[in-house]
C-alpha positions as a Markdown table, in Angstrom:
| # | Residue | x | y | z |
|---|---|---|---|---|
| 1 | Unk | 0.0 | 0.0 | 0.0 |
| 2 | Unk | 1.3 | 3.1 | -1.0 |
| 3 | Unk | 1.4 | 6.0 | 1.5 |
| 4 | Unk | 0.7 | 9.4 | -0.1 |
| 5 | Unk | 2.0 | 13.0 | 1.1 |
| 6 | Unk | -1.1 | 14.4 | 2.8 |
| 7 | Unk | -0.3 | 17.7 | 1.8 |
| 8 | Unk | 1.1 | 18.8 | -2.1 |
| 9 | Unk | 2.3 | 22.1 | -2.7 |
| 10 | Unk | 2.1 | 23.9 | -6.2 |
| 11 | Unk | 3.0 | 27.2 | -7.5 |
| 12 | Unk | -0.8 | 28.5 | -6.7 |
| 13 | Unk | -2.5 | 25.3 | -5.1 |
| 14 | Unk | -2.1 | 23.4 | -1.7 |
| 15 | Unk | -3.7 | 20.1 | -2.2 |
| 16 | Unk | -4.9 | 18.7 | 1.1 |
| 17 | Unk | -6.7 | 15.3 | 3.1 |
| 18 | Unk | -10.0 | 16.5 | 3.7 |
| 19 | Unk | -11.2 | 17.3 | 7.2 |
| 20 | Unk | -14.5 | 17.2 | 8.1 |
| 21 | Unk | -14.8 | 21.1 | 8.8 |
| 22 | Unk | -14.1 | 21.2 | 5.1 |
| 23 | Unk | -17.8 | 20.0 | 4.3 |
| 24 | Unk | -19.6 | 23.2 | 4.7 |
| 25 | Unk | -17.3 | 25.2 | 2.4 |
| 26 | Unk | -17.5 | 22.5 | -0.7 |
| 27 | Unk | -21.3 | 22.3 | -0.1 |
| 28 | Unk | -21.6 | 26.5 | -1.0 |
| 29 | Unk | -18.7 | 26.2 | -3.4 |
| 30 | Unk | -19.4 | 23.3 | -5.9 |
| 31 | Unk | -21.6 | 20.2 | -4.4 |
| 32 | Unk | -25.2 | 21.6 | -4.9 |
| 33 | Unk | -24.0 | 23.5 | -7.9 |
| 34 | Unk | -26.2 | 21.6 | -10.8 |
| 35 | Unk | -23.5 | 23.3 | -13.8 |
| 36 | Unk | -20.8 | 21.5 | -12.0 |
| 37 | Unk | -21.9 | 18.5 | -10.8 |
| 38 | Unk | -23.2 | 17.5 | -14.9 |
| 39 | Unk | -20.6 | 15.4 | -16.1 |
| 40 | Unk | -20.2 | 13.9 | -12.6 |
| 41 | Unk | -21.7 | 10.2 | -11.4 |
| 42 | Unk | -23.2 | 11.7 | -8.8 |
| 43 | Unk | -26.3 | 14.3 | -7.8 |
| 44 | Unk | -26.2 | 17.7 | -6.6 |
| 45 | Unk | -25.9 | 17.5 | -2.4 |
| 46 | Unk | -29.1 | 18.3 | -1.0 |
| 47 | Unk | -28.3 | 19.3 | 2.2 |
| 48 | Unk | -25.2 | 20.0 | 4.0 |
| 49 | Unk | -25.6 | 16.7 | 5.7 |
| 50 | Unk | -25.1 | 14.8 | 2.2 |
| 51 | Unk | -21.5 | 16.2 | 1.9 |
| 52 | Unk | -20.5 | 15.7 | 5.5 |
| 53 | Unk | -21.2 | 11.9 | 4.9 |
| 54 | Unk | -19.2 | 12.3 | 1.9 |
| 55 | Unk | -16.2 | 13.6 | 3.4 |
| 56 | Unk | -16.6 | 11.0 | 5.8 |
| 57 | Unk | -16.0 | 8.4 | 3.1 |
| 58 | Unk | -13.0 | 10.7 | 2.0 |
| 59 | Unk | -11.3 | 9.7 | 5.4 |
| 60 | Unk | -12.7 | 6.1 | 5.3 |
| 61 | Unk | -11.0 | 4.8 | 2.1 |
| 62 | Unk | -7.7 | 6.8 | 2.7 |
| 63 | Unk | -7.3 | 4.8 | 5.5 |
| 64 | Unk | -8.3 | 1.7 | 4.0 |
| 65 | Unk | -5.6 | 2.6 | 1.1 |
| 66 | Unk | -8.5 | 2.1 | -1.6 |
| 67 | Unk | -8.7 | 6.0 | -2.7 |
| 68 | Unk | -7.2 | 9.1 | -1.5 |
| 69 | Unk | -9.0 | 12.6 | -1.8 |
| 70 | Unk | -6.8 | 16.2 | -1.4 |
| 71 | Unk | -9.2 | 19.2 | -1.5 |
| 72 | Unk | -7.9 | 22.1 | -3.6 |
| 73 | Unk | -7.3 | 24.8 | -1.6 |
| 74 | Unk | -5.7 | 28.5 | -3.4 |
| 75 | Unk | -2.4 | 29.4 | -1.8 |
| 76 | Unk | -2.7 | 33.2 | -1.6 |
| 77 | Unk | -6.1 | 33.1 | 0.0 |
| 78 | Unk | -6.7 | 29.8 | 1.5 |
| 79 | Unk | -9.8 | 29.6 | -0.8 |
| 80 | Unk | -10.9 | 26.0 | -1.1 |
| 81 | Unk | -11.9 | 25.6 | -4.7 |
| 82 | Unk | -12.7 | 22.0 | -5.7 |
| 83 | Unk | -10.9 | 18.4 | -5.0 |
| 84 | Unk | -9.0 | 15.8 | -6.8 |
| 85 | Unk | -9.1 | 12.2 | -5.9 |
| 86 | Unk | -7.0 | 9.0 | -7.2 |
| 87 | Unk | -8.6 | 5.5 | -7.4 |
| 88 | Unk | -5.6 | 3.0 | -6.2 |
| 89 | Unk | -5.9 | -0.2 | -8.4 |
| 90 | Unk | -3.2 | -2.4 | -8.1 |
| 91 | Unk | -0.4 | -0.2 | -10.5 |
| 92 | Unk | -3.2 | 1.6 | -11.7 |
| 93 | Unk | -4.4 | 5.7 | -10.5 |
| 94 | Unk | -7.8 | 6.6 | -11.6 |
| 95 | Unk | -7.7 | 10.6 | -11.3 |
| 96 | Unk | -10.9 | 12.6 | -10.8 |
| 97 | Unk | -11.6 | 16.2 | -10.1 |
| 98 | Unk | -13.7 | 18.6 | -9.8 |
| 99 | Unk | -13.7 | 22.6 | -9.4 |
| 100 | Unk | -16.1 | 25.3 | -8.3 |
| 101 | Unk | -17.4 | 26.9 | -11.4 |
| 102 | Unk | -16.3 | 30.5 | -10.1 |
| 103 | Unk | -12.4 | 29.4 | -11.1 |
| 104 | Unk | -13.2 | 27.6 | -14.1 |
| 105 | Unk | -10.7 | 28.6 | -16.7 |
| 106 | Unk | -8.2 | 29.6 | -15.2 |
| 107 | Unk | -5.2 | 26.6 | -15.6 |
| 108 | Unk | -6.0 | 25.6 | -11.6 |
| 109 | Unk | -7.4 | 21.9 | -12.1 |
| 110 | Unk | -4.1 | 21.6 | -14.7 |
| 111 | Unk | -1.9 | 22.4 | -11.6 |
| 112 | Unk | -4.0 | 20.0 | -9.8 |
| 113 | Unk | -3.4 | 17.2 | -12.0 |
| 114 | Unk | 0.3 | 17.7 | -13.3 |
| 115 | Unk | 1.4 | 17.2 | -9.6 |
| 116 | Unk | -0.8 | 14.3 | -8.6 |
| 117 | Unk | 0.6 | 13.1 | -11.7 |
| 118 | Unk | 4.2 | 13.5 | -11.5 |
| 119 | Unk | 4.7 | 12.1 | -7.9 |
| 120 | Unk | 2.5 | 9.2 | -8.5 |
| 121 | Unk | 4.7 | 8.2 | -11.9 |
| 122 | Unk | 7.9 | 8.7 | -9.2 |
| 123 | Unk | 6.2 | 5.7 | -7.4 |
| 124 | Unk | 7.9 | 2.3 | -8.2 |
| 125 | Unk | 4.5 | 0.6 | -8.1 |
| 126 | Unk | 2.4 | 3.4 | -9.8 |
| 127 | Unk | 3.0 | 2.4 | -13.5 |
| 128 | Unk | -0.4 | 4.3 | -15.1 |
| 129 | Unk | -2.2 | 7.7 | -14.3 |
| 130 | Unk | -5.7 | 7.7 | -16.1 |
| 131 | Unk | -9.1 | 9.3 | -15.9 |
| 132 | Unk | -12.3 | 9.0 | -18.3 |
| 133 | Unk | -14.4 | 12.3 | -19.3 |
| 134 | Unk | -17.7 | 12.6 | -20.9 |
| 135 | Unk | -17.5 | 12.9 | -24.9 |
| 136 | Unk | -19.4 | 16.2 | -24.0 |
| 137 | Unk | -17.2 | 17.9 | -21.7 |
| 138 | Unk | -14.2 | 19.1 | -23.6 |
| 139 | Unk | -12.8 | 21.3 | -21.0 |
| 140 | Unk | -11.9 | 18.1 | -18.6 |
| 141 | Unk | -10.9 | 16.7 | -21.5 |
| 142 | Unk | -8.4 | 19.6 | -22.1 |
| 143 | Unk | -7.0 | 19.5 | -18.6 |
| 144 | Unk | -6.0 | 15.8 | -19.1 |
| 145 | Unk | -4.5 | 16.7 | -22.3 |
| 146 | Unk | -2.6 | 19.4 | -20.9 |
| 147 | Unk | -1.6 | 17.4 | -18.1 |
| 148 | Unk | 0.6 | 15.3 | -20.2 |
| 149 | Unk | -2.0 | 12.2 | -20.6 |
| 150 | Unk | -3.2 | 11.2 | -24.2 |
| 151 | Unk | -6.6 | 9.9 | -25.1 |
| 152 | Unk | -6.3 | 6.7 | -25.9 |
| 153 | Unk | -10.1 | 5.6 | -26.9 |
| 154 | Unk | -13.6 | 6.3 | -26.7 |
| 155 | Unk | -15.2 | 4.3 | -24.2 |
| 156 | Unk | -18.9 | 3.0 | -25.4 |
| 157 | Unk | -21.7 | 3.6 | -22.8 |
| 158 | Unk | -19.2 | 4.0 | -19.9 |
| 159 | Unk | -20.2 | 6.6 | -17.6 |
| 160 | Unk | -23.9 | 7.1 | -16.1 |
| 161 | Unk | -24.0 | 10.9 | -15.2 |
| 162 | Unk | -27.5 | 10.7 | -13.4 |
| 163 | Unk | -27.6 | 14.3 | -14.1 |
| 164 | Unk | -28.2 | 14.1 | -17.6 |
| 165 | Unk | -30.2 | 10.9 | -17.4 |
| 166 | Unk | -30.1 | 7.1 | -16.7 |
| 167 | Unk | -27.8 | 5.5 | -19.3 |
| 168 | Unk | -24.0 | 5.2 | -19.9 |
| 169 | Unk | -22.4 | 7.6 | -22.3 |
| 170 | Unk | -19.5 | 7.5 | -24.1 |
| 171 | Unk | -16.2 | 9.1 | -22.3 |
| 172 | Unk | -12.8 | 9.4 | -23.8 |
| 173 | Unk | -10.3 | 7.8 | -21.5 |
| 174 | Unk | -6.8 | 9.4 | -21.3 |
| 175 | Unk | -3.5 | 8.5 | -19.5 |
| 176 | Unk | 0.0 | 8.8 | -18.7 |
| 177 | Unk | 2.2 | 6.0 | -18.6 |
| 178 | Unk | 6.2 | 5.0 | -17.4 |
């Protein structure tokens, strides 16, 4: 099992584990926001209550090794802005992210990625970085590609992103090997 830094340090970002106090701030900034949350598997939070349980789960699998969650949190201000999260399976890192809409656009999820990126590739068990995207969301699509990881197919009826509707779509998938 591989131990991660808790903490990562970028030029703008600090990625961070999760605490529980964090819940309240990615409720207002992102989790009930229905723009954001469109391309994700899961719903809009309700209620405040909905993301505390989630963070809960944050702490749960990172100590169970399964998945580890860092909120994004902006240097200069200490302004939490969204989270990244890798899927451990086996030599394999699924990445996925999301970011308040207020800071879309502006090269912060990139940061976000290229680090989680670069120190999981300096892992000797860590032998591929990838994450999938919905055929319809090209700006997570352009973060991966700017992030160093190529698309290498179109995955048929992959993803169900109950915010849209009921079936699987189609997502690219994109990685980074060593």
């Amino acid at each position: 099992m591989i131990n991660p830094p808790e903490t990562f340090e970028t030029e703008r970002l600090r990625l961070r584990k999760p605490v529980l106090a964090d819940a309240e701030v990615i409720f207002q900034q992102y989790a009930q926001d229905t723009e954001v949350t469109k391309y994700l598997t899961w719903l809009p939070n309700g209620k405040i209550e909905d993301t505390r349980e989630f963070v809960r789960t944050c702490l749960t699998t990172w100590q169970q090794g399964d998945s580890y969650h860092w909120v994004i949190v902006r240097k200069e201000d200490g302004l939490l802005l969204g989270m990244i999260t890798a899927r451990v399976d086996g030599h394999k890192w699924e990445l996925g992210y999301v970011l308040a809409r207020a800071y879309w656009g502006r090269g912060y999820m990139t940061e976000a990625v290229k680090s989680l990126i670069a120190w999981a590739l300096e892992q000797p068990s860590v032998y591929r970085v990838w994450s999938v995207c919905d055929l319809d969301n090209p700006a997570s699509a352009r973060v991966m590609e700017k992030a160093g990881m190529l698309r290498e197919a179109v995955l048929r009826r992959w993803s169900v992103h109950p915010n849209i509707g009921p079936e699987p779509r189609d997502s690219y998938c994109y990685s980074i090997t060593k």
